[in-house]
C-alpha positions in Angstrom: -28.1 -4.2 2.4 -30.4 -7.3 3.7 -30.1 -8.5 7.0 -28.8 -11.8 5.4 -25.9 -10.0 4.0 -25.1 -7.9 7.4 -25.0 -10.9 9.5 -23.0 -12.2 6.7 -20.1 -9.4 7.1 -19.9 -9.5 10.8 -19.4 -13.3 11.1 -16.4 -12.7 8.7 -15.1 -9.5 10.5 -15.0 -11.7 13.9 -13.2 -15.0 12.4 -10.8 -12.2 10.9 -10.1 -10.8 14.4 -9.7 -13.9 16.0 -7.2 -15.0 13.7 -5.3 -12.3 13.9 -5.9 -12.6 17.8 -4.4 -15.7 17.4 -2.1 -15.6 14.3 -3.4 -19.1 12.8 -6.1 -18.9 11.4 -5.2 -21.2 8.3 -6.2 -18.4 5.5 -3.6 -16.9 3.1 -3.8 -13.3 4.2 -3.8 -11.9 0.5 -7.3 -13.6 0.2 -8.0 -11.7 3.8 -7.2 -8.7 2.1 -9.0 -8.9 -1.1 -12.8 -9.8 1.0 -11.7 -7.1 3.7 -11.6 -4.5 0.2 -14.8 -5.6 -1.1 -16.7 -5.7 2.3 -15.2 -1.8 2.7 -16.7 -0.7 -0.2 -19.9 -2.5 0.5 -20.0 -1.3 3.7 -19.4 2.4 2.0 -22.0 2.2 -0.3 -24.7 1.4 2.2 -23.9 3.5 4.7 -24.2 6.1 2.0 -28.0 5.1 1.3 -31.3 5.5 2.7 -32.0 4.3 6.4 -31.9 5.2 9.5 -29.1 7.1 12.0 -28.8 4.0 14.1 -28.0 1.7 10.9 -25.6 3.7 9.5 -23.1 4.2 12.6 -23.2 0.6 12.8 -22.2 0.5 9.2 -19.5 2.9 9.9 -18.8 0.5 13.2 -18.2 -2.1 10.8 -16.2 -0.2 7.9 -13.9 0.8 11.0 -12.9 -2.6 11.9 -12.7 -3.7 8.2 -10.2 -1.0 7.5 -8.5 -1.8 10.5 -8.2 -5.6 10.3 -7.2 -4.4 6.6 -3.8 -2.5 7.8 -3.2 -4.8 10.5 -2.8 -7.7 7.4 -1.1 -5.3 5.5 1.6 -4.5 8.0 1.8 -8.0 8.6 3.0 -8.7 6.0 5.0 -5.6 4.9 7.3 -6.9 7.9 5.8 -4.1 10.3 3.6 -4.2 13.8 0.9 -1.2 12.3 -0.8 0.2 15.8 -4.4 0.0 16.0 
């Protein structure tokens, strides 16, 4: 994973916990969903590679927040308040 592509996944992870900071963040949540999936398994994937100790608990730092951002969505809009 580039630098490019890191800086890439954190800018979406924080307008993703703002708007759900804020509830109104104008994006259908299903879409929300469907990039929080694919940046999970990115995220997976490279933590899973070569590199250093440092780099990969960021990585996991990341994943965390996807998959948390994820079941906050998902309890959304399942009707329920999902705790953190």
């Amino acid at each position: 994973m580039d630098k490019q592509e890191l800086k890439a996944i954190q800018g979406f992870l924080a307008v993703v916990g703002q708007g759900l900071d804020t509830d109104h963040d104008g994006v259908a949540p299903a879409d929300r969903l469907a990039e929080l999936s694919r940046i999970i398994q990115r995220l997976m994937h490279a933590r899973l590679g070569p590199g250093s100790l440092r780099a990969k608990v960021h990585l996991a730092t990341l994943e965390r927040n996807a998959r948390r951002y994820r079941r906050q969505i998902e309890g959304e809009l399942s009707g329920e308040h999902p705790t953190s």
